[in-house]
N, C-alpha and C positions, 0 to 999 in steps of 0.2 A: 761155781763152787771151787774152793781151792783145794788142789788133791793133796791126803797124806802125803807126809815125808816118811823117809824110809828113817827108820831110828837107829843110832847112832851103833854101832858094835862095841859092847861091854871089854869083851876079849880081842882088843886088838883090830888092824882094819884088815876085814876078810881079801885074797886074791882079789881082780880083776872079775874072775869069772863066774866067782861066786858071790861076789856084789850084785851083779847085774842080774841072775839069776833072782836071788832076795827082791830085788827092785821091782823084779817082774810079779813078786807075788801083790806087793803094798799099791804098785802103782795100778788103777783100771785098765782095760783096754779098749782101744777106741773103738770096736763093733761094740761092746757092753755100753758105753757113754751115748753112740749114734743110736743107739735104741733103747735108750731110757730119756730119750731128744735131750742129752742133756750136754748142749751145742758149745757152752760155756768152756766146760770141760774138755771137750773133746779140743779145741782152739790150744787151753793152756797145756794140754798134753801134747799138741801135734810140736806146738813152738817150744817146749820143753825138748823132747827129743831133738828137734833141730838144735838148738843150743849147744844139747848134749853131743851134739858129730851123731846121733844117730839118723839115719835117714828111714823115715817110715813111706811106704809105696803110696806114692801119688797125692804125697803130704801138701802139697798147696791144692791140689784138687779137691781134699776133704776142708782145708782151711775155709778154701771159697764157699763152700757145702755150707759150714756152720756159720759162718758168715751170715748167707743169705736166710738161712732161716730164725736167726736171732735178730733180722730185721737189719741187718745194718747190710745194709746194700751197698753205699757207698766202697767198704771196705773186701766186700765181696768180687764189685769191680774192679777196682784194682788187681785183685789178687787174676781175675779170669779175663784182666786184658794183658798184665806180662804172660801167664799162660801163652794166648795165641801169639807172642814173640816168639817162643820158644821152635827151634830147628823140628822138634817131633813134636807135635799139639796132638792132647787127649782127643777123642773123638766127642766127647760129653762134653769140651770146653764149650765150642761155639754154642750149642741148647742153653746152657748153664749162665751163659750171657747174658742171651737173648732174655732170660725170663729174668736177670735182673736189673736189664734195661727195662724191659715191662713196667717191674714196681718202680722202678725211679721216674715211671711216666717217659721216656727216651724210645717212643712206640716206632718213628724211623729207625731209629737202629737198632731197635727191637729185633725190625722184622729183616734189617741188612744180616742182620747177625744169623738172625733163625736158618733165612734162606742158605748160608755157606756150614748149617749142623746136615750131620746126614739123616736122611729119610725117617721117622721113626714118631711114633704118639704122642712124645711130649711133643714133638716139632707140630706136628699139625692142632694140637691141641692150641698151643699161641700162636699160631696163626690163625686159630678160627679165631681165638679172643681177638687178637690185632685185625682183624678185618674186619671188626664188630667196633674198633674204636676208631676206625677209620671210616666206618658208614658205607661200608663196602658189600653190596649186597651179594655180587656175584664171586669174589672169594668165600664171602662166609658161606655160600653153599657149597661151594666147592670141598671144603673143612671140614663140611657137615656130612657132605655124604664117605667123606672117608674117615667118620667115628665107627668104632665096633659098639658092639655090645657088651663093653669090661666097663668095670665101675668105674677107672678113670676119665672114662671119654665120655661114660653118661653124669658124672657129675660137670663136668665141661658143660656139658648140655644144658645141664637145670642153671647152671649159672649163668649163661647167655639168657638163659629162657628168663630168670631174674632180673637182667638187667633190660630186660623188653619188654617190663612190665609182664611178665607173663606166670603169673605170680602159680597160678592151680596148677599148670603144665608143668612148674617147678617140683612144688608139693608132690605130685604126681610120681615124678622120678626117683625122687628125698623115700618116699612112703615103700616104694617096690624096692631100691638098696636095703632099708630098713627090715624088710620083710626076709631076708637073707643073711641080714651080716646085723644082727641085734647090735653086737659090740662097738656101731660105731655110733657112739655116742654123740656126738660132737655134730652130726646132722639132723637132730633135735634141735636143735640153733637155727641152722638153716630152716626149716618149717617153720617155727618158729618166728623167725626174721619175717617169711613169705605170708604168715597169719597174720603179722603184724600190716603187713601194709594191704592186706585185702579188710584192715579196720577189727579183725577177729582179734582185741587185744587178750580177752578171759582166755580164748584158746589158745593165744601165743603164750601163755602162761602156764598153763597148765601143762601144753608140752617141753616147754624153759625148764620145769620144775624137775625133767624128767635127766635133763643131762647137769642142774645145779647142784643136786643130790651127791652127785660123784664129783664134779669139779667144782667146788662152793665159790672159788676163788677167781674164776674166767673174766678176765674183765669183759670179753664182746656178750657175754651171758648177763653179768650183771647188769653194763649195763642197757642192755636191752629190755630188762625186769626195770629200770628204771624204768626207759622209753612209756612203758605197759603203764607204769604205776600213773605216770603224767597223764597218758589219753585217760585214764581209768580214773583217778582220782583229782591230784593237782601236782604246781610246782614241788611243791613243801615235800610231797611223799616222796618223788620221785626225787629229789636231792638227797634224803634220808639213805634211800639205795645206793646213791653212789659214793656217799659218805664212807658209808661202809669200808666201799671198794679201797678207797684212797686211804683212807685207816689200816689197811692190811697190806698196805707198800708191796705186791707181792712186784716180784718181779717182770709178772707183765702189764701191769699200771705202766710202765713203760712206754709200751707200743703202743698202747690207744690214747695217752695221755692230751693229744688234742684235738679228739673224737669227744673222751669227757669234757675239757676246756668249752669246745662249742657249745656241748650241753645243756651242760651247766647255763651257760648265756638263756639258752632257749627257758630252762624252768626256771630263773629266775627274772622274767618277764624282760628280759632286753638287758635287763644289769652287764658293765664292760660289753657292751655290743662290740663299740667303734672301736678298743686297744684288742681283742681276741677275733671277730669276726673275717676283719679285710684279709689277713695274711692264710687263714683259711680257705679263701676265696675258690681258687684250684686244686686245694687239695682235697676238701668235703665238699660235695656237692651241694650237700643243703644250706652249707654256710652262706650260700650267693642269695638262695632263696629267704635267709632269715635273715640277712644283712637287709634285704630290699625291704620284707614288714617293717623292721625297725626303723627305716627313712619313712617309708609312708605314717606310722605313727608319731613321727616329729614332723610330717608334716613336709618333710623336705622331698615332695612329689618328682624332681628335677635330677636330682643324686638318686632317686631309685628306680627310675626311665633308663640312666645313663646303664646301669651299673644288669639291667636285664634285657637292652634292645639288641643286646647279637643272641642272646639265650637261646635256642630251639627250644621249645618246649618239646617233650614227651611224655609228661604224665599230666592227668589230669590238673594237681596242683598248680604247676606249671604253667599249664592253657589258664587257670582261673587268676593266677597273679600276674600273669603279664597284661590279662584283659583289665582286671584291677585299677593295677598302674596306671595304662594305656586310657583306664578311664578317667581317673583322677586328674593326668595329665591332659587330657582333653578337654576338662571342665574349667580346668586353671587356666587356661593361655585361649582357650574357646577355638580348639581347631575339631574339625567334623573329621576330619581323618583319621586320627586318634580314637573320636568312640566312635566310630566304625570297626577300628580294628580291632576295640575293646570288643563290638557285638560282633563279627566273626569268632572270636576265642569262645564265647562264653553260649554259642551257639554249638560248637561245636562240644564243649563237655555237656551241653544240654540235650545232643542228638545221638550220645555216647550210649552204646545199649550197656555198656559195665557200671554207668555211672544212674542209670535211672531207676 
């Protein structure tokens, strides 16, 4: 947003210190901007004052702040690796790093970083995440067992639990914050999300409905009402959904803009698979997985062996499309070893007690 100017004085230009005063009414202040997240703002007011010779307390500390939360990481970085140049370094720099190495995927130096923050929640919070993308079992219990009982260490929780498939144990967490703090809307998504992939799409809906009512506009809400609409319906609806979205240019179309891009691919049957899908590859996880149907549906058995044989699987999907693959490629070139390995995978989601 661009802030007021202060308007011009009719009678002449007021003192020195009666300007600045005036200035102080027109202009916001950055606790009022940092809590209405409006991160834009608080950026062009911190760099304003700097311009101005004013110096506000611990002005690249909050720049780096708004930074990372308007997703631009890169620039965040920068700002919180001159930080730790500096002769006296914030104690909050090194954390503030480390979590924006996190989102840049930079999980080495995530966790170099984490280690030289001092002791304290956010710090073990990315480190149970980091040890959790490291496949590190005996850190992340370590992590684990020094969570309390505050919402932010149990939401830590449900989101590991999330990414371990462990979708009710999620819900579980999501439903008891919920049961205390009604106002936080926004983890109706989460449940939501966790419905969705236990196949509950009418109920991931129904509780979608509950946080789209107040933010009509969310793009991870909307489009996961897409996601809904597609298992539910078909392509056609669930494009409809996010047509929407992209019609209302809101500002955080933005951030998810090659989450939809993938999407999109997906409901309209493969369409731009091969120019939108590859460059996704590592940054959406499913993009690997719908890059590889879209080979097996052309046929090109060979390009989607290549593109899933270091995969681990971990979700059922996963074990089913590498056996897939593994089978198709075994039929083509006529090796036993291949559907062998097809019938190990498809054994094993077959012996799945979630899955029968």
């Amino acid at each position: 947003q661009m802030l007021s100017r202060a308007k011009p004085a009719v009678a002449g230009t007021p003192p020195p210190g009666d300007r600045r005063r005036k200035k102080g009414k027109e202009v916001p202040q950055l606790e009022e901007l940092l809590a209405q997240r409006d991160f834009t703002g608080a950026i062009a007011l911190l760099e304003f004052k700097q311009q101005a010779g004013e110096q506000e307390e611990d002005a690249d500390l909050w720049i780096g702040y708004s930074a990372f939360h308007l997703g631009d990481y890169k620039r965040a970085l920068e700002v919180y690796e001159a930080l730790t140049k500096e002769p006296v370094c914030h104690p909050d720099v090194w954390v503030n790093l480390a979590c924006t190495y996190f989102f840049l995927g930079m999980y080495t130096q995530a966790e170099q970083a984490a280690l030289k923050a001092p002791k304290t929640g956010l710090q073990n919070r990315l480190l149970f995440h980091l040890a959790h993308k490291f496949s590190d079992d005996k850190k992340l219990m370590s992590s684990h067992q020094n969570l309390q009982d505050i919402t932010e260490d149990q939401l830590s929780l449900a989101s590991i639990h999330y990414m371990r498939s462990h979708y009710q144990e999620a819900i579980d967490i999501y439903k008891r914050i919920l049961l205390d703090n009604r106002e936080y809307l926004a983890l109706n998504v989460y449940v939501a999300l966790c419905y969705y992939k236990l196949d509950y799409y009418d109920v991931s809906q129904e509780v979608l409905a509950v946080y789209l009512q107040q933010v009509p506009d969310s793009t991870i809400a909307l489009n996961l009402k897409a996601c809904n609409h597609f298992r539910l319906y078909n392509g056609k609806a669930a494009e409809a959904e996010l047509k929407n979205l992209m019609d209302s240019a809101s500002s955080s179309f933005e951030f998810g803009k090659e989450l939809i891009k993938h999407n999109l691919v997906v409901f309209r049957g493969g369409e731009g698979a091969l120019q939108i899908l590859p460059p996704l590859v590592d940054v959406i996880p499913e993009a690997r997985l719908n890059l590889v149907i879209y080979y097996l549906r052309q046929d090109d058995v060979q390009e989607a062996y290549n593109l899933i044989k270091d995969l681990e699987p971990t979700s059922p999907q996963e074990y089913i499309l590498k056996g897939v693959v593994n089978a198709a490629l075994g039929q083509e070139i006529g090796s036993r070893d291949h559907l062998k390995i097809a019938q190990q995978f498809f054994q094993l989601v077959g012996e799945s007690a979630s899955e029968c």
